[in-house]
N, CA and C atoms as a LAMMPS dump frame, in Angstrom:
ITEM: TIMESTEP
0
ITEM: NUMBER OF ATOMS
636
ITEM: BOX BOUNDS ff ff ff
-5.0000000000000000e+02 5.0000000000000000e+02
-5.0000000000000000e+02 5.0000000000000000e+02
-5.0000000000000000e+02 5.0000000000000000e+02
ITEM: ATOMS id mol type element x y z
1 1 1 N 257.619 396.385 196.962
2 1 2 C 258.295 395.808 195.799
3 1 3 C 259.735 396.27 195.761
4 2 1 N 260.479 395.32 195.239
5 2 2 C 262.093 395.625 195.363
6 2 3 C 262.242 396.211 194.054
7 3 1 N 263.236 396.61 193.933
8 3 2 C 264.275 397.779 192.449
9 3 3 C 265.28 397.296 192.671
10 4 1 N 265.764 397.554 191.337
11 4 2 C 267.672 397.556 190.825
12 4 3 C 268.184 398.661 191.824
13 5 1 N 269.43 398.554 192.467
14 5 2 C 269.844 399.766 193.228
15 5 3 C 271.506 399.888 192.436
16 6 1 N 271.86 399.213 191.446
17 6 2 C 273.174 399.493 190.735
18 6 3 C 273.115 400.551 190.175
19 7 1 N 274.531 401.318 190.22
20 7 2 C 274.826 403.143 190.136
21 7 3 C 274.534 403.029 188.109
22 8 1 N 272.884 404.002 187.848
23 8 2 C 272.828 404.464 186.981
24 8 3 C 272.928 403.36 185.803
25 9 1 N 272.09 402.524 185.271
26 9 2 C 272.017 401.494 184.723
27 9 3 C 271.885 402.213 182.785
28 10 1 N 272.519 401.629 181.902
29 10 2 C 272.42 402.501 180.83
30 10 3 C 271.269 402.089 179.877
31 11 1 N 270.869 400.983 180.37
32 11 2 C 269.811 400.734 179.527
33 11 3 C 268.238 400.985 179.799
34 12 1 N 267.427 401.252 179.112
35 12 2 C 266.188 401.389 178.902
36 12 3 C 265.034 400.084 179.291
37 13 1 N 265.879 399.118 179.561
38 13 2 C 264.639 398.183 179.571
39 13 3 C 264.643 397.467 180.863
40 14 1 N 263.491 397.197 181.557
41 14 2 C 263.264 396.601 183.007
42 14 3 C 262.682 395.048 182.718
43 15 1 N 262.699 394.162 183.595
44 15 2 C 261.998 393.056 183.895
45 15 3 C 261.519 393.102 185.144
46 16 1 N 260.357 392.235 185.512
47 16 2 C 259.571 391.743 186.609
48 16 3 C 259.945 390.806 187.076
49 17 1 N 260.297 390.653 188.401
50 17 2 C 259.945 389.363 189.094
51 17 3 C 258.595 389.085 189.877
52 18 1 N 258.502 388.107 189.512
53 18 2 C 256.904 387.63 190.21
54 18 3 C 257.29 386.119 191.732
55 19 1 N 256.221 386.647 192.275
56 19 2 C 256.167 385.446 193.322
57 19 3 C 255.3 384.465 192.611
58 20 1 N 255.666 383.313 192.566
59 20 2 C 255.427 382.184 192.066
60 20 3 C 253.729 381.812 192.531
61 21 1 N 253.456 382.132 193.423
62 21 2 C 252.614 381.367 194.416
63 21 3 C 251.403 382.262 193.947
64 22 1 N 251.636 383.299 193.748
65 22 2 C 249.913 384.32 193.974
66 22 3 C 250.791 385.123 191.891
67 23 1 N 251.823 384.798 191.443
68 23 2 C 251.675 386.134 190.33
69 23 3 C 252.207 387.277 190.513
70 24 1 N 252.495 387.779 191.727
71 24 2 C 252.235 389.529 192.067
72 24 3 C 253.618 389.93 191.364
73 25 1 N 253.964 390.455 191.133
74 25 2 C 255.25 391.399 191.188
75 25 3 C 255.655 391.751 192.438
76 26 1 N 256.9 391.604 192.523
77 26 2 C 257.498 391.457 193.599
78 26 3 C 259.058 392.392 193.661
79 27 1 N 259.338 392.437 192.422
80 27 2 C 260.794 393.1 192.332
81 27 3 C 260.545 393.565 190.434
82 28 1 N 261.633 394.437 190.609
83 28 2 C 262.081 395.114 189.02
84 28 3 C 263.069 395.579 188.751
85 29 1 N 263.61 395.01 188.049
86 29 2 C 265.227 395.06 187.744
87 29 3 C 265.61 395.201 185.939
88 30 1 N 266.399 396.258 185.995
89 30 2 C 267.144 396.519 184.835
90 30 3 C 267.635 395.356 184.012
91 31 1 N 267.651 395.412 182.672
92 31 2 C 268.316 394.687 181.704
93 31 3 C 269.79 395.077 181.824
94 32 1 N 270.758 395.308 182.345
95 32 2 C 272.232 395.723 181.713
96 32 3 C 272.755 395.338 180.467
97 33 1 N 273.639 396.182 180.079
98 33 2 C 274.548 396.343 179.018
99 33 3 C 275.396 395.698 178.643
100 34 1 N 276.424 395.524 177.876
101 34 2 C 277.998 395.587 177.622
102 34 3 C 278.673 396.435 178.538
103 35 1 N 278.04 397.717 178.453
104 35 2 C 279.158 398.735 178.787
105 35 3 C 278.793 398.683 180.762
106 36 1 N 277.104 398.576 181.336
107 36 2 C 277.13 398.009 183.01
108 36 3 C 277.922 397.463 182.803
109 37 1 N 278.309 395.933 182.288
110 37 2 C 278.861 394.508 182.939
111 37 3 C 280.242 395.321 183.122
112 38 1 N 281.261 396.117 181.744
113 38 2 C 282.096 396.425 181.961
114 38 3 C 282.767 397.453 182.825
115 39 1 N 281.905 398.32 183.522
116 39 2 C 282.376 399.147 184.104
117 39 3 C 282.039 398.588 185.46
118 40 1 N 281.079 397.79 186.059
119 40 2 C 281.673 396.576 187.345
120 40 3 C 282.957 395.581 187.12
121 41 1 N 282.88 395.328 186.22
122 41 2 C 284.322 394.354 186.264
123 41 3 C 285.26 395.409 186.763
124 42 1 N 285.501 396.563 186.295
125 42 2 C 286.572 397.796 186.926
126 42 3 C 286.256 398.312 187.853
127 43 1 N 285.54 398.123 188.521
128 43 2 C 285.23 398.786 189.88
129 43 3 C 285.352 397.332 190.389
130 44 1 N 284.861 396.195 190.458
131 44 2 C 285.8 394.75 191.479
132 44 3 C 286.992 394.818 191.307
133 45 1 N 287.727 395.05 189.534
134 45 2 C 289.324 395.054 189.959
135 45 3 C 289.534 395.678 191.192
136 46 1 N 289.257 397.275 191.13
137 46 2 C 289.547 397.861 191.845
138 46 3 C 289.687 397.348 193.437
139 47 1 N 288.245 396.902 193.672
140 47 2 C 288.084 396.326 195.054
141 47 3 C 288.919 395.32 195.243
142 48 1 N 289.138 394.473 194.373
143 48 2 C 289.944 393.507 194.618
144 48 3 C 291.376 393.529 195.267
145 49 1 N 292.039 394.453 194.599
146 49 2 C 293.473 395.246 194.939
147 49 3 C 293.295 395.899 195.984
148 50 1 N 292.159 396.488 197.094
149 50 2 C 292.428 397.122 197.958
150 50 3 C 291.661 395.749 198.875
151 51 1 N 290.867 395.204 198.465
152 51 2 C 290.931 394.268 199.96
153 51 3 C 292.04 393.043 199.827
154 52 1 N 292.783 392.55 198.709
155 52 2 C 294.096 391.44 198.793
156 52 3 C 295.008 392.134 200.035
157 53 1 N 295.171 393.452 199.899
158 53 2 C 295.988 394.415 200.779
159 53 3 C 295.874 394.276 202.277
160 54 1 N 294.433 394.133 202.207
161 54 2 C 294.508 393.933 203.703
162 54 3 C 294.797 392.835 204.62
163 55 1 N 295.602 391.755 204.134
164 55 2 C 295.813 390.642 204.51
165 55 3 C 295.115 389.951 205.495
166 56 1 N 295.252 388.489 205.58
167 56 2 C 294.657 387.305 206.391
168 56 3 C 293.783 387.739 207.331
169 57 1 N 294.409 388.626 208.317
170 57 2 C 293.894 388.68 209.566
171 57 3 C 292.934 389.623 209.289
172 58 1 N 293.087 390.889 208.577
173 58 2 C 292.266 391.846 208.834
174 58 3 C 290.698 391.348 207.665
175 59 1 N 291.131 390.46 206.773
176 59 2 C 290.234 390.191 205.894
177 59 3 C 289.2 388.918 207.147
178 60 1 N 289.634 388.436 207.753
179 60 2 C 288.873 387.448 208.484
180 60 3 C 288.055 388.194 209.665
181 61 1 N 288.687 389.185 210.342
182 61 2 C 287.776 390.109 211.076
183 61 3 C 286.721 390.608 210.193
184 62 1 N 286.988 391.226 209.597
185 62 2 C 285.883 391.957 208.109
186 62 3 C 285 390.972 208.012
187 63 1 N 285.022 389.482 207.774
188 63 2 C 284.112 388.679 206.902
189 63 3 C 283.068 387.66 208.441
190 64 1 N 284.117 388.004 209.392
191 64 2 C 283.323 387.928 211.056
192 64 3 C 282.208 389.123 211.176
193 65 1 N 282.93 390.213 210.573
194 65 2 C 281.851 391.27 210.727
195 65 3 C 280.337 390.878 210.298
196 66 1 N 281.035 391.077 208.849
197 66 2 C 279.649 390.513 207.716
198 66 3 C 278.51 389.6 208.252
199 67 1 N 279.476 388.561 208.569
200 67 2 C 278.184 387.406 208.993
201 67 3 C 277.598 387.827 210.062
202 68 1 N 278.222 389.054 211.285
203 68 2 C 277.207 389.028 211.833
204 68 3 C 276.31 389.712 211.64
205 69 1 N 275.958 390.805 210.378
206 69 2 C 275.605 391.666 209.801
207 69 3 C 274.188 390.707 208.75
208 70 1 N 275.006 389.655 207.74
209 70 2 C 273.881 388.691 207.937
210 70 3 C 273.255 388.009 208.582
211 71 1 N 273.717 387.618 209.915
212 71 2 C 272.559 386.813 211.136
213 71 3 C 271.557 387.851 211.079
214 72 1 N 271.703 389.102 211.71
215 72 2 C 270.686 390.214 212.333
216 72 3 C 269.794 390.207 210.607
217 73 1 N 270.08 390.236 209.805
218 73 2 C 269.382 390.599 208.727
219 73 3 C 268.16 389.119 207.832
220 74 1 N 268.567 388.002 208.847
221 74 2 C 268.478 386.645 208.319
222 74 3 C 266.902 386.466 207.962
223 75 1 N 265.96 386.983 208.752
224 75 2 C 264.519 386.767 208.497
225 75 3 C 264.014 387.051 207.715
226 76 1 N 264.352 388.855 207.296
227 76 2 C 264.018 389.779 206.441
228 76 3 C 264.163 388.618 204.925
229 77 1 N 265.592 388.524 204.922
230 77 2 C 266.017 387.56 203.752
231 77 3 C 265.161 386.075 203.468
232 78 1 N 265.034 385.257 204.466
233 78 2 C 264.623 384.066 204.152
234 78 3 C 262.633 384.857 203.715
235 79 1 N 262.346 385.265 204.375
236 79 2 C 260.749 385.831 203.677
237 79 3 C 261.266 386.343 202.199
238 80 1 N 262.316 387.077 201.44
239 80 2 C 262.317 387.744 200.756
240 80 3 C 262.604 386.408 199.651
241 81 1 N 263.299 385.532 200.143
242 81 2 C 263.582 383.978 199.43
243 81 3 C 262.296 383.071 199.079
244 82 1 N 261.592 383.251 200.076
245 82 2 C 260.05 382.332 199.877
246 82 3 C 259.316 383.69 199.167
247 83 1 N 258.835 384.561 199.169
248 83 2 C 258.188 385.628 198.039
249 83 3 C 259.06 385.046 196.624
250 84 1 N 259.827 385.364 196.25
251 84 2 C 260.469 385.484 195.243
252 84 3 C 260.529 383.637 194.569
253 85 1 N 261.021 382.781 195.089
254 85 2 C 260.892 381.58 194.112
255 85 3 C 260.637 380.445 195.36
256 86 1 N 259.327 380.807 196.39
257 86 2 C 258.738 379.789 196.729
258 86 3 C 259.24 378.897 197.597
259 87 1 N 260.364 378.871 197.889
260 87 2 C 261.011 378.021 199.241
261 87 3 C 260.31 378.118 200.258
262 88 1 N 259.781 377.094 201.325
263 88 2 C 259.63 376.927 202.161
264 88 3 C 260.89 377.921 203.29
265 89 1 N 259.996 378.189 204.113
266 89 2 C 260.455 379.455 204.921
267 89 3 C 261.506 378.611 205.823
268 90 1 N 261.284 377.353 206.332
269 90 2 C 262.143 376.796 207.078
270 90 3 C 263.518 376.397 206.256
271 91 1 N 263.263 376.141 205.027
272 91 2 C 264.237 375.813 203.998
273 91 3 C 265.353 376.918 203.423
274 92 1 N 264.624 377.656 203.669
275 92 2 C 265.054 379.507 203.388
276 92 3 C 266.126 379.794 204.719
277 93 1 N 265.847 379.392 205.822
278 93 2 C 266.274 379.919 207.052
279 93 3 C 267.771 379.122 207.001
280 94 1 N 267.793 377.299 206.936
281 94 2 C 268.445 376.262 206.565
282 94 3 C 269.569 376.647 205.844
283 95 1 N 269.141 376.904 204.617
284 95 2 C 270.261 377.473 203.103
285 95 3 C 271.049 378.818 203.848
286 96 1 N 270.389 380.024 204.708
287 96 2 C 271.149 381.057 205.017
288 96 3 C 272.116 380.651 206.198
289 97 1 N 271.705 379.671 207.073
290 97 2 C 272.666 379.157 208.206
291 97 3 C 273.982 378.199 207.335
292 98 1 N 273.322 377.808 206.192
293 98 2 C 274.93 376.859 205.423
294 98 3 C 275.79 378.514 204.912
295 99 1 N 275.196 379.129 204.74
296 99 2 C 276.075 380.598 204.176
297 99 3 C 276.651 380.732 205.155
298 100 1 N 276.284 381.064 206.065
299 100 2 C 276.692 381.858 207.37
300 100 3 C 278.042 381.002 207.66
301 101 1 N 277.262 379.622 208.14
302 101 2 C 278.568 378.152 208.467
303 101 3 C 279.984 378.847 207.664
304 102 1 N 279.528 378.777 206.05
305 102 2 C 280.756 378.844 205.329
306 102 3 C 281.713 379.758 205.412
307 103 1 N 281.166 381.148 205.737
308 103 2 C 282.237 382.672 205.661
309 103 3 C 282.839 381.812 206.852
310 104 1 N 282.269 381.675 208.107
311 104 2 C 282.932 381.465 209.084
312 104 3 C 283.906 380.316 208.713
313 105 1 N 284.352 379.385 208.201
314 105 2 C 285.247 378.626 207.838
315 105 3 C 286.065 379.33 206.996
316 106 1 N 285.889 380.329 206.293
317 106 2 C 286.609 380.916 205.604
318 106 3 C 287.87 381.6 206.189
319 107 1 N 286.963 382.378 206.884
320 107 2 C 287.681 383.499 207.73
321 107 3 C 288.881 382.737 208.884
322 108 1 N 288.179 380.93 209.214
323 108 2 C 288.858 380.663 210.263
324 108 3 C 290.107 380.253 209.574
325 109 1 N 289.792 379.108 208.384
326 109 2 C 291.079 378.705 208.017
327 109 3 C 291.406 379.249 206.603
328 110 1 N 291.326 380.72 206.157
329 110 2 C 291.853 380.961 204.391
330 110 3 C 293.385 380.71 204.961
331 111 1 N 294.148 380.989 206.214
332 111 2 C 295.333 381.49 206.132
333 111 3 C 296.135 380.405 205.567
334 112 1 N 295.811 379.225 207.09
335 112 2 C 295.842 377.932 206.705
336 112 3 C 296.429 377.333 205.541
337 113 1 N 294.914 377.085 204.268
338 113 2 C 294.773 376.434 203.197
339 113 3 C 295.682 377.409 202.155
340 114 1 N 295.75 379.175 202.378
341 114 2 C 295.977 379.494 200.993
342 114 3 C 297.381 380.37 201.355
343 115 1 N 297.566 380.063 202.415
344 115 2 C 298.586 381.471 203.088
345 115 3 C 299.93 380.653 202.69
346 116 1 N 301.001 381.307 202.411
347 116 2 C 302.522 380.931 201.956
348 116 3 C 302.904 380.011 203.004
349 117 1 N 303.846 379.047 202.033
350 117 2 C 304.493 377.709 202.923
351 117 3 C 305.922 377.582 202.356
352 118 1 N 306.508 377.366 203.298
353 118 2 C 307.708 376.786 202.58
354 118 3 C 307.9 375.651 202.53
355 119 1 N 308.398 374.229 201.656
356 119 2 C 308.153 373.085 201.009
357 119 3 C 309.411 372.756 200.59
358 120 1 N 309.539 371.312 201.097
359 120 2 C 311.071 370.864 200.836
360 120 3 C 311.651 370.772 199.514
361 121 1 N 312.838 371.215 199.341
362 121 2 C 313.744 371.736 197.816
363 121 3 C 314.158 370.08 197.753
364 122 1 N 314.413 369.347 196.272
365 122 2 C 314.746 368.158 195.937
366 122 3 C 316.163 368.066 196.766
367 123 1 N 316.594 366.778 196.061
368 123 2 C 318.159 366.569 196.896
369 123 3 C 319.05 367.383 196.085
370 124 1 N 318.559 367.657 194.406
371 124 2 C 319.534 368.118 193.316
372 124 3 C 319.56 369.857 194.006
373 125 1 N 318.44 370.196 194.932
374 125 2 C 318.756 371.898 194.895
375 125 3 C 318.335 372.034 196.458
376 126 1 N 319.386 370.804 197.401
377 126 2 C 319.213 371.046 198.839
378 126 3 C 319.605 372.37 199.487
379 127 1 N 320.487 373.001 198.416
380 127 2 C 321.231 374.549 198.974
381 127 3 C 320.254 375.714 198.529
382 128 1 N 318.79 375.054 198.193
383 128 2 C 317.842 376.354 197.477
384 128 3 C 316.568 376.382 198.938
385 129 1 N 316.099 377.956 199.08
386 129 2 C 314.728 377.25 199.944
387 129 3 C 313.755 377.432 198.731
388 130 1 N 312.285 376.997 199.002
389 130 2 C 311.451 376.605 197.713
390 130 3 C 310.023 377.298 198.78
391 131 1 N 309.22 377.847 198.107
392 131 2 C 308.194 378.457 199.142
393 131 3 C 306.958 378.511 197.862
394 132 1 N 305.759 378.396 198.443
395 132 2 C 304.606 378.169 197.457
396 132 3 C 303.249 379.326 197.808
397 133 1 N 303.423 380.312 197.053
398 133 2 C 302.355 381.015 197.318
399 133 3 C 301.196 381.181 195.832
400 134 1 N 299.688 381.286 196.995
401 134 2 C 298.609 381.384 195.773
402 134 3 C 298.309 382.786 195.492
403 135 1 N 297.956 383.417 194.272
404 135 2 C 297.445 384.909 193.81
405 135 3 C 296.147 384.462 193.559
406 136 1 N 295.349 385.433 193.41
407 136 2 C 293.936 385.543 193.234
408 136 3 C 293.975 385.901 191.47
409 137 1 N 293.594 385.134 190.628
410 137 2 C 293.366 385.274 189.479
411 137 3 C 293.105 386.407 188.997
412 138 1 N 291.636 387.207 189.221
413 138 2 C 291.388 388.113 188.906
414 138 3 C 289.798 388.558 189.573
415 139 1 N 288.993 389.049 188.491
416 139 2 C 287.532 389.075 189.062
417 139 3 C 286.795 388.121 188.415
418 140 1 N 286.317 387.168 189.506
419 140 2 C 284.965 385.848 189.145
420 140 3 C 284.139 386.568 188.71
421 141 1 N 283.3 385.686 188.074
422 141 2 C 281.867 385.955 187.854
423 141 3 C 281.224 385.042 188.573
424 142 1 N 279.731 385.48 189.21
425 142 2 C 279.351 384.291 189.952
426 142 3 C 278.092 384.663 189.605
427 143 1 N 277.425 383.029 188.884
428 143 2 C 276.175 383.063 188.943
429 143 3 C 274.975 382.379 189.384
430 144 1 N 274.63 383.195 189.982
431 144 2 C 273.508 381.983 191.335
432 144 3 C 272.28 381.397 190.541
433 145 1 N 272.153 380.386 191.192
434 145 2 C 271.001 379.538 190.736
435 145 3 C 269.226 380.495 191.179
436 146 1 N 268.521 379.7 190.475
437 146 2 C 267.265 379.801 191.094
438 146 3 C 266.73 379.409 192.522
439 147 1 N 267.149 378.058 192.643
440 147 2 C 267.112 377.636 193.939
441 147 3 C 267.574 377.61 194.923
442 148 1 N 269.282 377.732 195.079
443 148 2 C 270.07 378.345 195.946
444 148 3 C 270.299 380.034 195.958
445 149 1 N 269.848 380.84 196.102
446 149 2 C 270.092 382.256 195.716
447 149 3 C 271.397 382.928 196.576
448 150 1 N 271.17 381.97 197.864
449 150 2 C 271.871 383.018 198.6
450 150 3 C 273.202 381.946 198.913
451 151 1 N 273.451 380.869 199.036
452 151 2 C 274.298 379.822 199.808
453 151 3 C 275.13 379.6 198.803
454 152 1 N 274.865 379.041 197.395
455 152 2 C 275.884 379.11 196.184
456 152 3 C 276.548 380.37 195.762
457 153 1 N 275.846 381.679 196.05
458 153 2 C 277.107 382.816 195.777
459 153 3 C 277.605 383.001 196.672
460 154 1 N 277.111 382.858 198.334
461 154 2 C 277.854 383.284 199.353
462 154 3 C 278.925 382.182 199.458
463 155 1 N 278.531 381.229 198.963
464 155 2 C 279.853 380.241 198.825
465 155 3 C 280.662 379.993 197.952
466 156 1 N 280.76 381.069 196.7
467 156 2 C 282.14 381.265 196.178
468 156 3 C 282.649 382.772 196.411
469 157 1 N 281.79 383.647 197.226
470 157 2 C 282.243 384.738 197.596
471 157 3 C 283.883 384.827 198.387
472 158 1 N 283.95 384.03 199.537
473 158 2 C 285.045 383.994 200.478
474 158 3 C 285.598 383.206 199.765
475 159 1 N 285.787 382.667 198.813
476 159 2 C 287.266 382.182 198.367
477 159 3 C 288.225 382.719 197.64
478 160 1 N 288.88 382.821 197.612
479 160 2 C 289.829 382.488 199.16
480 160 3 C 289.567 383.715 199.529
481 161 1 N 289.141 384.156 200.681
482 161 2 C 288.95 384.522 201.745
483 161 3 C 288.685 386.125 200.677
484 162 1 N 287.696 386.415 199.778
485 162 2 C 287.356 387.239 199.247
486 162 3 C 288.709 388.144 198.437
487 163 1 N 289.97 387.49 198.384
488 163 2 C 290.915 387.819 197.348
489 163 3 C 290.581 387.902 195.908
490 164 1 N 289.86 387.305 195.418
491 164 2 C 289.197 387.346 194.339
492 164 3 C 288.282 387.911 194.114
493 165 1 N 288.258 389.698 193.539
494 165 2 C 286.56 390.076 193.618
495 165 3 C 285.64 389.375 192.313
496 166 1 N 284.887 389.345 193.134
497 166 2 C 283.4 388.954 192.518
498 166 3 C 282.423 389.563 192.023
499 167 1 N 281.556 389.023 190.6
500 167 2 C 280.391 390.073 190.154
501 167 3 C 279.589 388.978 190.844
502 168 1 N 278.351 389.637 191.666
503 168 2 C 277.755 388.297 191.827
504 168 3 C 276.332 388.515 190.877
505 169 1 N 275.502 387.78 190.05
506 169 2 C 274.756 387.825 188.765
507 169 3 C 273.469 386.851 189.704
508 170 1 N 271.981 387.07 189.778
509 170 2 C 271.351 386.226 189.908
510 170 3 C 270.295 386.255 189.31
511 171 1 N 270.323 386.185 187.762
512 171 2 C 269.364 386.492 186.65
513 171 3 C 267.88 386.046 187.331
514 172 1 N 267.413 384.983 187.767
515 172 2 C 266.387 384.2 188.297
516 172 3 C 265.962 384.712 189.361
517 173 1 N 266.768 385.057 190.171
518 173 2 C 266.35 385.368 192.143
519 173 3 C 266.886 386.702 192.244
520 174 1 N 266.712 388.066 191.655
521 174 2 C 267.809 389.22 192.022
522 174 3 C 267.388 389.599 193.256
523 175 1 N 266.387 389.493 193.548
524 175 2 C 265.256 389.862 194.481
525 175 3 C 266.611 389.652 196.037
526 176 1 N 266.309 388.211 196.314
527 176 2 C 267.442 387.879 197.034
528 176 3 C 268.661 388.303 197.144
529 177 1 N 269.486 388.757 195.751
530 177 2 C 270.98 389.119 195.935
531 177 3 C 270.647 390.29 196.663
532 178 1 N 269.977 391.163 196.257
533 178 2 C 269.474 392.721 196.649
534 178 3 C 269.69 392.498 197.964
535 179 1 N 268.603 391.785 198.894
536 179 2 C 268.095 391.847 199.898
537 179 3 C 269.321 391.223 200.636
538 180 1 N 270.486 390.587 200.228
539 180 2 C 271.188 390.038 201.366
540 180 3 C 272.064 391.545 201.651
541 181 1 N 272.23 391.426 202.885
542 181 2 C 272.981 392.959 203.996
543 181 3 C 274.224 392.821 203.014
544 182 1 N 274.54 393.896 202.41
545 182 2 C 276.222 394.426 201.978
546 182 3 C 276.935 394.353 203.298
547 183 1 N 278.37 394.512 203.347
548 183 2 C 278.875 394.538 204.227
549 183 3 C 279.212 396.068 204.585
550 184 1 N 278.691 396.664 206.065
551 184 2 C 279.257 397.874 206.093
552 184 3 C 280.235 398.454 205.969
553 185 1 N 281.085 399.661 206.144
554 185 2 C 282.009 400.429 206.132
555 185 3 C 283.158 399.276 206.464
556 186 1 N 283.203 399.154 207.568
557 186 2 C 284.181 398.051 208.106
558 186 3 C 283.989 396.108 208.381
559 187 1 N 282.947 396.013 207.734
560 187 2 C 282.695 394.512 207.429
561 187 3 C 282.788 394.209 206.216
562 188 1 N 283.387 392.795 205.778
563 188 2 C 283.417 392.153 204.485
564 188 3 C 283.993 392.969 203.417
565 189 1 N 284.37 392.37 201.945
566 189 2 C 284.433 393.295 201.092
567 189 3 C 284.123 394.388 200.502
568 190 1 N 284.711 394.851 200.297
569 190 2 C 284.329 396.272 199.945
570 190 3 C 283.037 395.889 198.963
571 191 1 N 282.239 396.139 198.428
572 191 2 C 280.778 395.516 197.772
573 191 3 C 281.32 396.325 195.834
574 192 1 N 280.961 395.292 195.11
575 192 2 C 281.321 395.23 193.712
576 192 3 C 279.818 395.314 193.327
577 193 1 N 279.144 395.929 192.592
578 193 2 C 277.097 395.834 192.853
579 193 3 C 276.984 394.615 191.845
580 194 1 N 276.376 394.257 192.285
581 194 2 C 275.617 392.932 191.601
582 194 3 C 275.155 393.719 190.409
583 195 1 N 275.275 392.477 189.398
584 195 2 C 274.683 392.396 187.68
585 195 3 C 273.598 391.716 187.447
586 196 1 N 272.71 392.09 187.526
587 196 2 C 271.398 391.471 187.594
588 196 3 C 271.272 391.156 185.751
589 197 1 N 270.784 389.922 185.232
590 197 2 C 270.362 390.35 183.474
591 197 3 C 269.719 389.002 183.113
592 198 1 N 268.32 388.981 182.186
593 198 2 C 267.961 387.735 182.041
594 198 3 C 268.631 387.088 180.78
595 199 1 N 268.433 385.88 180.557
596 199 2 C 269.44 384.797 180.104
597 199 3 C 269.713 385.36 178.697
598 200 1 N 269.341 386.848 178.12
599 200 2 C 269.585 387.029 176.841
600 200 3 C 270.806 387.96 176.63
601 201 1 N 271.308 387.619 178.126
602 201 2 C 272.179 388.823 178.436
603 201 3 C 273.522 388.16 178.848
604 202 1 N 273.586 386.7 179.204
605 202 2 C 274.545 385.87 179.548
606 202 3 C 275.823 385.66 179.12
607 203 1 N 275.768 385.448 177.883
608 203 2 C 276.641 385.751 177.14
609 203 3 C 277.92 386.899 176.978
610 204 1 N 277.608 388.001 177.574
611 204 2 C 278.462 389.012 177.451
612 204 3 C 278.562 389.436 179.124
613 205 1 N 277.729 389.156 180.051
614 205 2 C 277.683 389.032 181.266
615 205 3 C 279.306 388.136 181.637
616 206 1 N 278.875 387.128 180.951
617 206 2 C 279.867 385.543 181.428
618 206 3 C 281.314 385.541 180.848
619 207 1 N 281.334 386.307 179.953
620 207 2 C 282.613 386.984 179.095
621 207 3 C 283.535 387.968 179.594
622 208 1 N 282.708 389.005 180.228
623 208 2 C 283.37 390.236 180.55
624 208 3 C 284.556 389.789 181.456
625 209 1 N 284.09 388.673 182.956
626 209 2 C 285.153 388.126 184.179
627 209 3 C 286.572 387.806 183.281
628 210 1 N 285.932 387.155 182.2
629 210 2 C 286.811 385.555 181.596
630 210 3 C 288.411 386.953 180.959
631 211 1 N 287.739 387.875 180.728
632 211 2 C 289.056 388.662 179.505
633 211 3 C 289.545 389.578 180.724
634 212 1 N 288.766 389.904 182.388
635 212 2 C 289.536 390.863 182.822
636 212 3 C 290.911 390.487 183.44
């Protein structure tokens, strides 16, 4: 059976996940707080500011790492996807190869799509140059579905190219967020811990991203 592994949870109360198919318990995960949600939002700032730093290139090696860190880990996961909300195992395998697909597009073209350009100045300010660069807002919140667990957060994770840290939340499937490989020492983002909380908890979960 799986557990919450987020640092020191302040609240008192747990939930069950069950496998659909037989009942069993399968995972158990903490209710979080106000004060969890808020003290991950400050620890992604944090992450956020030290992986923007590492620019284009070194962030696309990192997120090459990762995925290959999720291939080797891919089976473990798609069984841990069919236990938890019943997917067909081939369907499970399917959804983790569209994840995988995506970092790798990430990594190939963030520079591409999000990296600084310079862009022609009107005729009124031909003596100006004009250049267009994107910032990363702040920290997302991302919250995964029941049915996609792993392919809908891993696919707003790398955008842009993980400049934006992320809480990733999968009230329905935590089971799955758990089980997908963090990225090691030198792969992918630095890891922000997932906010696991059921839907009575949404509200202040979905708030905390929006004010940091």
């Amino acid at each position: 059976m799986n557990s919450a592994t987020a640092e020191s949870p302040s609240t008192q109360l747990w939930f069950d996940v069950r496998d659909p198919a037989t009942g069993a318990v399968v995972g158990r995960y903490p209710l979080h707080t106000e004060a969890d949600v808020d003290a991950a939002v400050a620890r992604a700032r944090d992450a956020g500011t030290w992986w923007a730093a590492l620019g284009f290139a070194e962030r696309a090696r990192r997120l090459d790492r990762w995925r290959a860190e999720l291939t080797r880990g891919r089976d473990d996961l798609a069984r841990t996807m069919r236990q938890e909300m019943g997917k067909p195992l081939s369907d499970a395998k399917l959804e983790i190869a569209m994840a995988l697909e995506h970092l790798k597009w990430a990594a190939r073209n963030a520079e591409r799509v999000l990296g600084p350009r310079s862009v022609n100045a009107s005729l009124l300010t031909i003596n100006q140059s004009c250049r267009v660069e994107y910032r990363p807002f702040g920290v997302v919140g991302v919250i995964g579905p029941w049915n996609y667990p792993v392919f809908t957060p891993l696919g707003c994770v790398p955008n842009p190219e993980c400049s934006c840290p992320r809480l990733w939340s999968t009230p329905a499937t935590p089971n799955s967020s758990v089980r997908t490989p963090r990225p090691s020492r030198n792969a992918g983002p630095r890891p922000a811990r997932c906010v696991t909380y059921r839907s009575g908890r949404t509200r202040c979960t979905s708030s905390r991203p929006c004010r940091s």
